[in-house]
Residue frames relative to the residue before (quaternion, step in Angstrom):
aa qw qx qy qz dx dy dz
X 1.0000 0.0000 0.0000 0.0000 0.00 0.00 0.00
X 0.3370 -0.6582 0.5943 0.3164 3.90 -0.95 1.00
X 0.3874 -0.5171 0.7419 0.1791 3.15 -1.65 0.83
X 0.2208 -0.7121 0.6551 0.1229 3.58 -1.39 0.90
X 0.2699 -0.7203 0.6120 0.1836 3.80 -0.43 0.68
X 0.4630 -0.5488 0.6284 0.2993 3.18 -1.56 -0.19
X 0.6763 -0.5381 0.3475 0.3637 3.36 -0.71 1.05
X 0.7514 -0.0830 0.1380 0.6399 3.28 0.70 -1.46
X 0.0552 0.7910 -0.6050 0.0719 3.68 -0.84 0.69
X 0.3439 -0.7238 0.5892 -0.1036 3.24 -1.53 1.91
X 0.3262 0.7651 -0.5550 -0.0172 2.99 -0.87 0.76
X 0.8532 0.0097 -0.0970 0.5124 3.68 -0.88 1.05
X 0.0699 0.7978 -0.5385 0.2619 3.38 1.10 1.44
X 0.2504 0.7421 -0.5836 0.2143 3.57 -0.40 0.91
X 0.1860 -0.7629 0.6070 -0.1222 3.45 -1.55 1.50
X 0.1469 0.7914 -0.5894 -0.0687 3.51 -0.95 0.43
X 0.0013 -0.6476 0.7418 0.1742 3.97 -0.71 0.29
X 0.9616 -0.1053 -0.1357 0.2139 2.73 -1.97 1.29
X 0.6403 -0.5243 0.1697 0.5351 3.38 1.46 1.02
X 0.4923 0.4688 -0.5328 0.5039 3.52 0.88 0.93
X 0.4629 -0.5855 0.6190 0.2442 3.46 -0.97 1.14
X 0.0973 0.6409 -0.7559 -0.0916 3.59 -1.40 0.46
X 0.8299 -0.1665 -0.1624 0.5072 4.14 0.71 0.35
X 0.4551 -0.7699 0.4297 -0.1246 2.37 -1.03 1.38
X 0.8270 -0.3099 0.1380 0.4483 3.36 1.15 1.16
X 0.3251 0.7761 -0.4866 0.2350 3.55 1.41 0.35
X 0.0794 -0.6913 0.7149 -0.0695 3.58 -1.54 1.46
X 0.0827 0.7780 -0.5761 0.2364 3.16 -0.26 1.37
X 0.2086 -0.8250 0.5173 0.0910 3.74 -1.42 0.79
X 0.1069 0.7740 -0.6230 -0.0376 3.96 0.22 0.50
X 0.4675 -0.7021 0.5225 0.1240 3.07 -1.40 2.15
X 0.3134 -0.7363 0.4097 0.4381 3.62 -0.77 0.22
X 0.5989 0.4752 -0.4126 0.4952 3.25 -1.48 0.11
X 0.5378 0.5981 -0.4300 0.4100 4.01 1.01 -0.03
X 0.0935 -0.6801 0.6649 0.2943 3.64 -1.73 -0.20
X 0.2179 -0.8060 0.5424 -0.0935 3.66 -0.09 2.15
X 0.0977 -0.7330 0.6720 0.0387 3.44 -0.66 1.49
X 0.1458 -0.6599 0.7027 0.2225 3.54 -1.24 0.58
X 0.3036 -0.7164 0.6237 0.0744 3.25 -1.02 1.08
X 0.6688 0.4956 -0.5106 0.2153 3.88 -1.84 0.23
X 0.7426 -0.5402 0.3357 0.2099 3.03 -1.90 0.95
X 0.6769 -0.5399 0.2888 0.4087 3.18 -0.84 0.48
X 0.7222 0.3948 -0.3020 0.4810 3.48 -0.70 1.05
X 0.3922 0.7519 -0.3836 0.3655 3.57 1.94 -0.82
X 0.5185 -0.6085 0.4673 0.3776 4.09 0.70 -0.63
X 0.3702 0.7806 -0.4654 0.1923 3.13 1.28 -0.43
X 0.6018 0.4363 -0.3368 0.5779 4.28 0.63 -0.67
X 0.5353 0.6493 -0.3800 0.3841 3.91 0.57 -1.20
X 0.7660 0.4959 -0.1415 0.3838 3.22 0.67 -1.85
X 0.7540 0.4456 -0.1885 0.4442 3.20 0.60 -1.93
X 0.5400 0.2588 -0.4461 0.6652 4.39 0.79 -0.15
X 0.6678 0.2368 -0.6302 0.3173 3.82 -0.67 0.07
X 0.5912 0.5881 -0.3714 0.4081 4.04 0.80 -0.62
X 0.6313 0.4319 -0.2612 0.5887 4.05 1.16 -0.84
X 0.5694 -0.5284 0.5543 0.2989 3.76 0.72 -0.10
X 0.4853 0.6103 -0.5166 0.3537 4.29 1.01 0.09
X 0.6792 0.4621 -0.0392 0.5689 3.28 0.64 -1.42
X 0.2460 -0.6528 0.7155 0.0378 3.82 -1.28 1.17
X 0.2521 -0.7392 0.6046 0.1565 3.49 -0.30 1.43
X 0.5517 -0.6348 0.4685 0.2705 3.51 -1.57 0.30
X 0.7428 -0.1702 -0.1077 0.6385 2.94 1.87 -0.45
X 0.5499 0.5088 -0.4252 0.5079 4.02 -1.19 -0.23
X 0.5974 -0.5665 0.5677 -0.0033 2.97 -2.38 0.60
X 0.2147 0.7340 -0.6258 -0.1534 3.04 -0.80 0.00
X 0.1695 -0.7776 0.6038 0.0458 3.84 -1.38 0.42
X 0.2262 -0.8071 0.5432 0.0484 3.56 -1.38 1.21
X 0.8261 -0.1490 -0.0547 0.5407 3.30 0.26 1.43
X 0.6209 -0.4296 0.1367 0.6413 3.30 1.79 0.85
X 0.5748 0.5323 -0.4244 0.4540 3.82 0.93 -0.26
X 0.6475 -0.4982 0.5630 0.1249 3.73 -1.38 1.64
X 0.2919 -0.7214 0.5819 0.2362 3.67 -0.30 1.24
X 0.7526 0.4558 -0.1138 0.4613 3.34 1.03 -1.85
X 0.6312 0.4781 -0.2609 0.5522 3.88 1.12 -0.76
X 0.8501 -0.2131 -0.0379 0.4801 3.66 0.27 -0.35
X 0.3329 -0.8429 0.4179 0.0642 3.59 0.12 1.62
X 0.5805 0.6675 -0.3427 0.3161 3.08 0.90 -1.20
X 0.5454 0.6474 -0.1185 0.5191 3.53 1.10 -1.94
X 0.6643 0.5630 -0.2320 0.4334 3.17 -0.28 -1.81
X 0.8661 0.1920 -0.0598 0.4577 3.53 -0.03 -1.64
X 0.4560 0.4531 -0.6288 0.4375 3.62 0.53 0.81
X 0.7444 0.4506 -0.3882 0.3035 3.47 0.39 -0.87
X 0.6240 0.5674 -0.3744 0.3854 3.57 1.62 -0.37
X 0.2409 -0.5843 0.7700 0.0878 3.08 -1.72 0.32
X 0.2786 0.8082 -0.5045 0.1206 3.74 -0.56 0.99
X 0.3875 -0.6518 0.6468 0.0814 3.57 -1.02 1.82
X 0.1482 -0.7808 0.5688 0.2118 3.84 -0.78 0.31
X 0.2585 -0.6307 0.5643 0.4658 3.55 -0.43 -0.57
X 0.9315 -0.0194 -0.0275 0.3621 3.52 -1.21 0.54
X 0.3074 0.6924 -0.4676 0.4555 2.95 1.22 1.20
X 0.2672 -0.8476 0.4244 0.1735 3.80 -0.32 1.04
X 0.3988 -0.6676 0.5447 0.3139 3.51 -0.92 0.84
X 0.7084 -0.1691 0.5459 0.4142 2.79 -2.46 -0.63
X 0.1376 0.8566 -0.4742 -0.1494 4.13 0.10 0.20
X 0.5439 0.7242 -0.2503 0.3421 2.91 1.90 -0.59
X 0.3892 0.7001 -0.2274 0.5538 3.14 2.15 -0.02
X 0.4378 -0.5034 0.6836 0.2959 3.67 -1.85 0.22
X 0.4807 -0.4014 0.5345 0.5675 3.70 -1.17 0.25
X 0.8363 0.2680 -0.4010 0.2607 4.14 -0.24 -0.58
X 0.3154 0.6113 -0.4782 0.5460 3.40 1.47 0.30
X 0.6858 0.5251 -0.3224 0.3874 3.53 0.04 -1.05
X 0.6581 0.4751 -0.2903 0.5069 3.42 0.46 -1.88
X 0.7710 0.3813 -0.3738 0.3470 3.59 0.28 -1.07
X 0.6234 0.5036 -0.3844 0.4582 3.56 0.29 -0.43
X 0.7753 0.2938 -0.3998 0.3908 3.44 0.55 -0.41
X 0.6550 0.4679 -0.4144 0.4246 3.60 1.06 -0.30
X 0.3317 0.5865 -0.4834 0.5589 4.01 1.40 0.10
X 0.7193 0.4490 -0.3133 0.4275 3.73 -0.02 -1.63
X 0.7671 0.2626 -0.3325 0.4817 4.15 0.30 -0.75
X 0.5247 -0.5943 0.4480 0.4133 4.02 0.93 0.49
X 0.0422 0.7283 -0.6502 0.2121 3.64 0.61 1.15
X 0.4829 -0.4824 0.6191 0.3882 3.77 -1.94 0.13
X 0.3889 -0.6572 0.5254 0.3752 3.80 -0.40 0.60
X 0.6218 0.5217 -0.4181 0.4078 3.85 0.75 -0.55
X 0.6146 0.2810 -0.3625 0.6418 4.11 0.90 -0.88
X 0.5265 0.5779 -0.5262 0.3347 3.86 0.15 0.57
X 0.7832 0.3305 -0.0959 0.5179 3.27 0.96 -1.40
X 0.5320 0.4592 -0.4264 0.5694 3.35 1.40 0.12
X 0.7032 0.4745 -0.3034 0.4339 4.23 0.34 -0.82
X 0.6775 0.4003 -0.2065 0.5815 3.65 0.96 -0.81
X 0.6874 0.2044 -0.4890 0.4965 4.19 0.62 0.23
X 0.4336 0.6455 -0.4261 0.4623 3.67 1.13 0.27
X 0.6201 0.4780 -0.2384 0.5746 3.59 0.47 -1.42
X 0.7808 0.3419 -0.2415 0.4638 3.89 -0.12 -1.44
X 0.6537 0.4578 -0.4763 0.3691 3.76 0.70 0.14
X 0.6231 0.6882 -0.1357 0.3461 2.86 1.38 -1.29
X 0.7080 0.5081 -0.0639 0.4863 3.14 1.31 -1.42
X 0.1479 -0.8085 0.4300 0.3736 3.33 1.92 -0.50
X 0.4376 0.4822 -0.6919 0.3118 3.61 0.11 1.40
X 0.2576 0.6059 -0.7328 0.1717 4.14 0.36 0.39
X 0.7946 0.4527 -0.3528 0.1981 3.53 -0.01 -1.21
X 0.4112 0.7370 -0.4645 0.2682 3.84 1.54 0.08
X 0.1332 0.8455 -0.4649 -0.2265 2.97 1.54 -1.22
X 0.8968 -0.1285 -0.0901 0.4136 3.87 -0.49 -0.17
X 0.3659 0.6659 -0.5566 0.3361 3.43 1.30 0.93
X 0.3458 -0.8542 0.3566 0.1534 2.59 -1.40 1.03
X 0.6543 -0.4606 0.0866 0.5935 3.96 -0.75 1.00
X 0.8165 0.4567 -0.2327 0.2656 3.19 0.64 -1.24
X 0.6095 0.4480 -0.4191 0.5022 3.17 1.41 1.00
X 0.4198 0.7718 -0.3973 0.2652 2.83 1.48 0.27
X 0.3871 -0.6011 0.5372 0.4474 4.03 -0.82 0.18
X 0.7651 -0.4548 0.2899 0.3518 3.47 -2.29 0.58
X 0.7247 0.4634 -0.3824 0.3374 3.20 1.20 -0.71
X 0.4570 0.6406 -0.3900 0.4783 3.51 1.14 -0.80
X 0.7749 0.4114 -0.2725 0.3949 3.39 -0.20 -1.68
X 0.3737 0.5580 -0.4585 0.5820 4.49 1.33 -0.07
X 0.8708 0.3858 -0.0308 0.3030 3.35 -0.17 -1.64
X 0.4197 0.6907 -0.1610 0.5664 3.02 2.04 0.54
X 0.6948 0.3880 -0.0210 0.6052 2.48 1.12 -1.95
X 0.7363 0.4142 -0.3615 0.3945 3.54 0.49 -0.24
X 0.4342 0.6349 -0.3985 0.4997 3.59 1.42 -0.09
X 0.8836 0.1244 -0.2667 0.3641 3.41 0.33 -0.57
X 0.2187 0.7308 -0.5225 0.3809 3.21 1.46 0.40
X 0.7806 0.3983 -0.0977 0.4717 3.60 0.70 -1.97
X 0.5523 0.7049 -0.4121 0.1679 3.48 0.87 -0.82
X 0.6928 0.4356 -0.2695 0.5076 3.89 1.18 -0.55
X 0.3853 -0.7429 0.4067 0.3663 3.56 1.32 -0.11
X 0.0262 -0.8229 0.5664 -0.0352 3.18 0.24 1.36
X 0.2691 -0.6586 0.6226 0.3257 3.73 -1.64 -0.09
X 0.8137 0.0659 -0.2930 0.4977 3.54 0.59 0.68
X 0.1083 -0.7610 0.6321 0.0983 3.39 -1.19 0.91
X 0.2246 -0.7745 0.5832 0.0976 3.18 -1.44 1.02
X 0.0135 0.8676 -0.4911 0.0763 3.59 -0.26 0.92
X 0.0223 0.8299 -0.5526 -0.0732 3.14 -0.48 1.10
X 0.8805 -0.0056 -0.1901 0.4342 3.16 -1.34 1.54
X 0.0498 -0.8457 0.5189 -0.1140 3.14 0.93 0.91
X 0.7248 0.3697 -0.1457 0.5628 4.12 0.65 -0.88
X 0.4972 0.6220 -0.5323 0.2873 3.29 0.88 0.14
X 0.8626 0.1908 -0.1592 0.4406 3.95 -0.97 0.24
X 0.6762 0.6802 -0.1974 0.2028 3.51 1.22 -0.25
X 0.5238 -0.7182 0.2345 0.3935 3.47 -0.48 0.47
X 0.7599 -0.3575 0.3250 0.4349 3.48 -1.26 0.30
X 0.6922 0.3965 -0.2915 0.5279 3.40 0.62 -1.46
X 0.6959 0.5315 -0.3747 0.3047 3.96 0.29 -1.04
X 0.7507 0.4787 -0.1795 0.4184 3.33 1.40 -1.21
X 0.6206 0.3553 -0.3287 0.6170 3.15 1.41 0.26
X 0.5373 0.4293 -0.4824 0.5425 3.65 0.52 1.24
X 0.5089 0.6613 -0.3395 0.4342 3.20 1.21 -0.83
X 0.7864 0.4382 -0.0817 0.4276 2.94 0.06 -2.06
X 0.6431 0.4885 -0.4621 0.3664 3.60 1.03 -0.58
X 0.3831 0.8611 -0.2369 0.2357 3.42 1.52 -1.24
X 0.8437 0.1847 0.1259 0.4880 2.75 0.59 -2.15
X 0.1958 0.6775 -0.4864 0.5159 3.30 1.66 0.36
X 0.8223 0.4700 -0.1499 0.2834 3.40 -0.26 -2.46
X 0.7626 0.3400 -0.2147 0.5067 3.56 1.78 -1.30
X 0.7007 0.3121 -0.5026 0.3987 3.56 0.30 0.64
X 0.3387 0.6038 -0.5931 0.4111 3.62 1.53 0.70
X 0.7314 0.5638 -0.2154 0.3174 3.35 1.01 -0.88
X 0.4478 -0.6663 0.3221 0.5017 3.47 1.78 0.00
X 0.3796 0.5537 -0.6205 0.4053 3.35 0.48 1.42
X 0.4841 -0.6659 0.5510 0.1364 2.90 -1.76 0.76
X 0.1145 0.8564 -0.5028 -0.0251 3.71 -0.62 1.01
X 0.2460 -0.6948 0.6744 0.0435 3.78 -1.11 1.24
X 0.3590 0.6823 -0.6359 0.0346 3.00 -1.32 0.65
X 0.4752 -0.7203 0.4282 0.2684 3.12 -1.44 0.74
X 0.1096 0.8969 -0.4253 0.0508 3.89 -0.77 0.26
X 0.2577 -0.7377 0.5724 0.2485 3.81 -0.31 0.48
X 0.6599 0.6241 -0.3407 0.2429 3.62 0.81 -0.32
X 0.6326 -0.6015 0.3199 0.3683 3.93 -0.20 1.17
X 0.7825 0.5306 -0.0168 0.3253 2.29 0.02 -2.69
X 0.6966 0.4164 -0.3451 0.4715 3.85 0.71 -1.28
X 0.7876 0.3709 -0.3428 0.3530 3.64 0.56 -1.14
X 0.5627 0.4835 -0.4859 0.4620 3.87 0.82 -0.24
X 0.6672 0.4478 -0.3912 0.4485 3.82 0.60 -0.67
X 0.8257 0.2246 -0.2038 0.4757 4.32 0.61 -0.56
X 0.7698 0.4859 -0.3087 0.2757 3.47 1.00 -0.12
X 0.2747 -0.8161 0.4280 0.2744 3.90 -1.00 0.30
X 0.7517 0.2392 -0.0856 0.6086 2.92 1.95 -0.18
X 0.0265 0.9230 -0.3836 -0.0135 3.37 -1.05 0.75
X 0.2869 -0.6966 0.6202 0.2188 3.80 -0.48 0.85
X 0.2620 -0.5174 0.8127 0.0565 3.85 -1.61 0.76
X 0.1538 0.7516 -0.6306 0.1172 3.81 -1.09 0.98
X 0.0240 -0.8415 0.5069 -0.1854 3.02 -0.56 1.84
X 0.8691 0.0462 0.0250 0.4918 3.69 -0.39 0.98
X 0.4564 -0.7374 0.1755 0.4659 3.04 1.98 0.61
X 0.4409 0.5913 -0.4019 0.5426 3.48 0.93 1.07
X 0.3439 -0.7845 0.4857 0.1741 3.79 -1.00 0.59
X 0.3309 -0.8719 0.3327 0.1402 3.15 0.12 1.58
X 0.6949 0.1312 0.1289 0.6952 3.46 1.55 -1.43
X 0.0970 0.7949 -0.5988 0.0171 3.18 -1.05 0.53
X 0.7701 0.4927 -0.3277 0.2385 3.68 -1.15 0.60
X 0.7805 -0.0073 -0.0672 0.6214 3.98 -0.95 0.11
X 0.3901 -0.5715 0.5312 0.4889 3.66 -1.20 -0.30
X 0.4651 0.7536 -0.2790 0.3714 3.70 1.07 -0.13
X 0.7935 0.3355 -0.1123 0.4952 2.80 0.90 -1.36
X 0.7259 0.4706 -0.3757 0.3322 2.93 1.18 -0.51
X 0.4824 0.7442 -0.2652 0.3784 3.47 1.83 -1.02
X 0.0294 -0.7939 0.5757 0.1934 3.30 1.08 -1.78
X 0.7459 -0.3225 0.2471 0.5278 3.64 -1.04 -0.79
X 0.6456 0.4299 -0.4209 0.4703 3.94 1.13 -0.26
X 0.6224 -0.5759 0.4167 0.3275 3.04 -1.87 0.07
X 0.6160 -0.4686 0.3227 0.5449 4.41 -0.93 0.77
X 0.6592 0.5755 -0.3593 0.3244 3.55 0.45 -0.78
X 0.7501 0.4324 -0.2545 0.4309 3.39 1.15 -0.91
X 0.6461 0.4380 -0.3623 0.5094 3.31 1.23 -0.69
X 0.5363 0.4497 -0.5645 0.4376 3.90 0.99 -0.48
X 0.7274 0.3468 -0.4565 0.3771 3.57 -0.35 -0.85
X 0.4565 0.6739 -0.4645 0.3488 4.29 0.25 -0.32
X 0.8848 0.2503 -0.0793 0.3849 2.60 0.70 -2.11
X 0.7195 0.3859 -0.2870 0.5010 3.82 1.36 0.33
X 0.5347 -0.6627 0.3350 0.4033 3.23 1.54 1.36
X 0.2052 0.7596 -0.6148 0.0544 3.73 0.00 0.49
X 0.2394 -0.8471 0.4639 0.0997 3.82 -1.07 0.65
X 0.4562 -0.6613 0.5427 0.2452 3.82 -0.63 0.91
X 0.4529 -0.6147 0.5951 0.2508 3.69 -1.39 0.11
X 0.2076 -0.8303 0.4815 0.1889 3.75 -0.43 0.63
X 0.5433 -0.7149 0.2428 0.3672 3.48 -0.72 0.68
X 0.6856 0.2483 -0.5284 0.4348 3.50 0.32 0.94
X 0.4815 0.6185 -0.5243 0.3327 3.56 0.66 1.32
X 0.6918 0.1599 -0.1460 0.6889 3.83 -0.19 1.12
X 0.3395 0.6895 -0.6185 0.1638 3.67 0.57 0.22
X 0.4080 0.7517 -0.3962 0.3341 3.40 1.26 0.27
X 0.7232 0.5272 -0.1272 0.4276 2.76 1.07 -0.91
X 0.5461 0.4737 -0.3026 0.6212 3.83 1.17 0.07
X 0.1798 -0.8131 0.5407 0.1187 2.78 -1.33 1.11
């Protein structure tokens, strides 16, 4: 009988720098074939987690596993099957986007021919062909996403982990994006990503974690977790969020 793993599975992930907890024990299951928003406010751990889950980050304690394969016990495995977007994690920029693509599919022992064929695919697709020898690091916030997500995909992973993918990006980029990864987890990939944004995760996601104070506040379906209110209302509930009262900033009226 096949055993079905969870795409990605967490358990008792926990981090501190300089005796400030930043997670606090996070056990968490993304099914494959799902689209798995992690949700919380800035500071929530949400980046903390998602490089100790990709194998970037050395948790202090807990596990994490890609499709049953030991991130930390047998990397090698683990990180073929991954696809991973960091947040603020700096490329090669000194590189063209096809400079880039190539060096990184060279770097995982790729055929250089399904290299230079997947990366003028990706860069057409992605509409960065026309940079042609600009380089990344002149690239704009949205490009320099849509970069990153090229080589995330470029080895054909089955799970991609992206954190904050929609952050800084334009209207037009984030709706190429989103079609992107729409099209690859129609295809039975597996996508994680972190985000504070409502609107993106109720429109791509079937499942969702809520991470507050490095701890999982809510977890499961987007259904279940939504219930009869909207993600926005139950996010702000469930990470104590707070209204102004009307004789705060009364400065501000004229």
């Amino acid at each position: 009988m096949t055993v079905e793993h969870p795409a990605l599975a967490l358990r008792g992930l926990a981090k501190q720098f300089d005796g400030t907890v930043a997670v606090a024990g996070v056990d968490l299951d993304v099914p494959a074939g799902s689209f798995y928003g992690l949700l919380g406010p800035n500071g929530a751990g949400k980046t903390t987690t998602l490089s100790m889950a990709v194998g970037l980050l050395r948790p202090d304690a807990g596990s994490a596993w890609v499709l049953g394969h030991d991130v930390w016990r047998d990397p090698v495995t683990a990180k073929r099957l991954l696809g991973v977007m960091p947040d603020g994690v700096r490329l090669f920029d000194r590189l063209t986007g096809a400079e880039l693509l190539a060096y990184n599919g060279l770097l995982r022992g790729m055929d250089p021919a399904v290299v230079d064929k997947r990366a003028a695919e990706l860069l057409d697709v992605l509409a960065l062909g026309d940079a042609g020898r600009t380089l990344v690091v002149d690239y704009s916030a949205g490009m320099k996403k849509k970069i990153g997500l090229a080589c995330a995909l470029l080895h054909g992973p089955r799970v991609l982990v992206l954190d904050e993918p929609f952050e800084a990006v334009d209207p037009v980029s984030a709706a190429l994006i989103r079609d992107i990864l729409t099209r690859y987890a129609a295809g039975g990939g597996t996508v994680v990503f972190s985000s504070h944004v409502m609107e993106v995760v109720e429109r791509l996601c079937s499942h969702v974690a809520i991470l507050a104070q490095g701890v999982i506040k809510r977890v499961g379906t987007l259904a279940d977790v939504r219930g009869d209110r909207s993600l926005e209302q139950v996010f702000v509930e469930v990470v104590g969020g707070r209204t102004a009262t009307g004789d705060e900033l009364s400065w501000l009226s004229r």
